[in-house]
N, C-alpha and C positions, 0 to 999 in steps of 0.2 A: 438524176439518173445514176444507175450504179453499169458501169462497165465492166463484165465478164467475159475471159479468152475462153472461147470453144472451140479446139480447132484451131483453123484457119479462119475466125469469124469472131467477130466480138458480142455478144447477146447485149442487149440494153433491157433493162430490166426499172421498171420506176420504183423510187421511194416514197412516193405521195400519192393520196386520190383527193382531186377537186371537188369541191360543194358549191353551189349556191342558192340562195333560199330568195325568193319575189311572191312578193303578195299579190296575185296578177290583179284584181282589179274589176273581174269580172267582163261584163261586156258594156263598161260605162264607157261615155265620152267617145272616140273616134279605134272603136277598140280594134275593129282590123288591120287600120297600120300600125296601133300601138304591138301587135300582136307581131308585127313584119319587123317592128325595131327588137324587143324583145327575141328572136330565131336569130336576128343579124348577129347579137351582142354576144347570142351564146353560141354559135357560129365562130368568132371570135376569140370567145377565152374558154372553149374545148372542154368543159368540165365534166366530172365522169359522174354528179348524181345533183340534182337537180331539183329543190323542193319549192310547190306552187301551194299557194295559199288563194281565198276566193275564187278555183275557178268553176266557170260555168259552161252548161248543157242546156238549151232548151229546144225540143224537137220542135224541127222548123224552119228555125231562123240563128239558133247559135249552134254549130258543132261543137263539140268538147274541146274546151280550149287547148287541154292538156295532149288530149290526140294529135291536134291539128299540128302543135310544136313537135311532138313526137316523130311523126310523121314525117316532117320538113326533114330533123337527122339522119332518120333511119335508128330510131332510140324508141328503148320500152318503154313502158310507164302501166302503171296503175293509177284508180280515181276512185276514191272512195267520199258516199254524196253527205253533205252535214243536214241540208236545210232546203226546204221548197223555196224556190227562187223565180217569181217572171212566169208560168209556166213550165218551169224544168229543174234542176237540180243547180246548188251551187257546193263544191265541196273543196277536197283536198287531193293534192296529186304528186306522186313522186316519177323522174323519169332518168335513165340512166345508158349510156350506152352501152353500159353491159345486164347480161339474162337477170330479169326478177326473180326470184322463186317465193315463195312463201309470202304473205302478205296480209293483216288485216288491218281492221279500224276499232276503237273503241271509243262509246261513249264517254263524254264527261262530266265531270258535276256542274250542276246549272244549266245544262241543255236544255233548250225549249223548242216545241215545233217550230216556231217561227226564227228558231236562232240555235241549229244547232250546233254544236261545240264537240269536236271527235280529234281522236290522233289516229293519224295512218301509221303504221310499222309495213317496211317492206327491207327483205333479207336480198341485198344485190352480191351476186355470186361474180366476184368484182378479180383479180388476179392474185386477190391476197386474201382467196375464201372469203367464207360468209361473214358478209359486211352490213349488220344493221343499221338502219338511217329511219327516222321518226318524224313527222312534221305535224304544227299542231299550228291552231289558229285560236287564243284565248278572248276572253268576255273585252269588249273594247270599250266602253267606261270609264272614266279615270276615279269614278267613287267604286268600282268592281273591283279593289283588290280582292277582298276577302273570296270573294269568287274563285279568283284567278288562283289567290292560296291554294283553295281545294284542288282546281285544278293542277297546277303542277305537282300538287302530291300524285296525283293518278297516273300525269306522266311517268314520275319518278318509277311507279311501280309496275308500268308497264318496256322500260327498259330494262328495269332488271330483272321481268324475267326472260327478254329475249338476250340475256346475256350468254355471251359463247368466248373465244380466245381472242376477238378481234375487238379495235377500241368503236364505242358506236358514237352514232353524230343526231342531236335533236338540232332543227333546223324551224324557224315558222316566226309571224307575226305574233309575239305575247305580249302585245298593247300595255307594256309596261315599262317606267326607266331603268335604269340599271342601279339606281339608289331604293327602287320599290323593296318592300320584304321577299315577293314573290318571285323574283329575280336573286339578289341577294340571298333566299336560300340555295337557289340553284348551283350560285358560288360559294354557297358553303360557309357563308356569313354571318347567317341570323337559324334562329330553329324555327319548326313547324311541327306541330300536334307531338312536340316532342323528338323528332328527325332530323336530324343531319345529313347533309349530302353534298358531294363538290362535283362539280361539273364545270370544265374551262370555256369562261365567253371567251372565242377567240378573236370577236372584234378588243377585248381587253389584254389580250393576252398580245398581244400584236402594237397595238396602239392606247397603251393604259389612260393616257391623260388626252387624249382627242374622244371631240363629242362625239360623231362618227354616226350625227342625225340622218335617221333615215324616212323621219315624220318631219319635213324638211320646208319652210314656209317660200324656199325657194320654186318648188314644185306647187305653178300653181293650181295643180288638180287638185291638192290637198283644200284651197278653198271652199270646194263642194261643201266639206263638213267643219265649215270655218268658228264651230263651235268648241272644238277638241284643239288642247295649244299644242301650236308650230316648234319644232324645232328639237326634237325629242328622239333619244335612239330607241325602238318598237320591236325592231328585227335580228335576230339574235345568230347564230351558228354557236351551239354548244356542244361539246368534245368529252367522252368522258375521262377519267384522269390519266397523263401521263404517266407508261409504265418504264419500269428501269433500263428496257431494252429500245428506248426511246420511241415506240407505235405511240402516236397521239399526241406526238407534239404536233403542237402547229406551226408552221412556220410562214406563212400570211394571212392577213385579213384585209379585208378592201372593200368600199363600195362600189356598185355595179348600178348599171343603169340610172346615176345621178346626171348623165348628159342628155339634156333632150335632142332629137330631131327637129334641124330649121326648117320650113318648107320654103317656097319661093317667094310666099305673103308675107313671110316672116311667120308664119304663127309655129309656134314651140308644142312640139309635141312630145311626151313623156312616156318612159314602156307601163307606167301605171302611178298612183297616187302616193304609192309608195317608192322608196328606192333600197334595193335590191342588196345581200351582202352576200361575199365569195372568203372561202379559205379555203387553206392545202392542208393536209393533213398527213403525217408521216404513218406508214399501214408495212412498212419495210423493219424488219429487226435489225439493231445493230448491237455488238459488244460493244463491251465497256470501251473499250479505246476508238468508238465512234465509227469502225466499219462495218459493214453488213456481213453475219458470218460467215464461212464456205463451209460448204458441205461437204459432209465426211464422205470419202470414197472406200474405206476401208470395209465397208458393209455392215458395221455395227451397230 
């Protein structure tokens, strides 16, 4: 927090907006409490944008999972659908407790009816302007690099063109390690179709040399698809680069929702198959000798 005298009053003013990105999961396994842990959590660490992966809609029997959380804060969101699912829709959803404006989805390469593959962009008009945020759910195969290449090229090109003066934040499930190519371009490591690009994983940027598994063989929902190996980071929070006036550092990254729920049977219950990651993200300017400017009062 930055402290400014106004007055007889001091204003408190933030330097940072919170993220957190959960692959919900859908409506597998015991998904209404999972869904009660999930509200509690973020209930909890207060986060001001919120990116959902899998979730679901089936008129009927599932409400929109992302409304329902929504709903619980009193927070926006948008839902944009990838793929027929159950009867109903299964897609992508961004939620925030500040106004959405602007928002769409785009296709991705290798979408199939039966699996499709889209990125949401939604422009949250957040206390430090228009603040884009991206979340995306890529090809989950571990032989689907080449896939996934393509794909993040499309993301690459659908952030810049919603680029404006604020740093933006890609958030989602990209069923990838952080040694893949596809990853590794993102940080600006390897090329693609001739491309370079850097964007900061801030679970690396935070914690360089921890695994910071979020495909976790501790989580035993992951068994369902006990074919895909355990123990692998999946879920990403990426930042694009820190500018001189310090917007876009990070300065945390953590996982979220690696704690299950005991019940009284003892049986452990988990907010989804996946587990969850959070970062702060500095959206406050500061000069060079690290405080936040004052504003000119001379009128000029």
């Amino acid at each position: 927090m930055v402290m400014r005298r106004t007055g007889a009053y001091q204003v408190v003013k933030p330097r940072h907006l919170r993220f957190v990105t959960l692959n919900l999961w859908g409506e597998n396994g015991p998904w209404e409490a999972r869904l009660d842990l999930v509200a509690d959590k973020l209930a909890g660490v207060l986060p001001d944008v919120v990116a959902l992966q899998e979730v679901r809609e089936v008129p009927g029997s599932v409400v929109n999972q992302a409304e329902l959380l929504a709903k619980a804060r009193g927070w926006n969101h948008v839902f944009a659908p990838a793929t027929a699912w159950g009867g109903g829709q299964e897609g992508l959803a961004i939620l925030s407790r500040f106004p959405i404006g602007a928002h769409d989805a785009r296709a991705l390469p290798h979408s199939q009816e039966n699996e499709g593959r889209i990125v949401l962009s939604a422009r949250i008009d957040s206390d430090f302007g228009e603040t884009w945020v991206h979340t995306t759910h890529l090809a989950f195969r571990e032989h689907e690099g080449r896939k996934r290449e393509d794909q993040v090229l499309v993301v690459d090109e659908v952030i810049a063109a919603h680029k404006n003066d604020n740093p933006q934040v890609l958030m989602g499930d990209l069923n990838a390690v952080p040694h893949s190519d596809e990853i590794r371009w993102l940080s600006g490591l390897t090329t693609l179709s001739g491309r370079r690009v850097y964007y900061q994983d801030a679970w690396d940027m935070i914690h360089p040399k921890e695994p910071g598994h979020t495909w976790a063989r501790d989580n035993h929902y992951r068994e369902r698809m006990y074919w895909l190996r355990a123990d692998r980071r999946l879920d990403y929070i990426f930042v694009t680069p820190t500018r001189r006036d310090r917007r876009g550092t990070v300065h945390e990254a953590r996982l979220i929702f690696e704690e299950p729920m005991v019940l009284g049977g003892g049986e452990r219950i988990f907010a989804s198959d996946h587990f969850g990651v959070l970062a702060e993200v500095q959206f406050l300017a500061e000069d060079p000798a690290g405080t936040p400017p004052t504003p000119s009062t001379s009128g000029a």
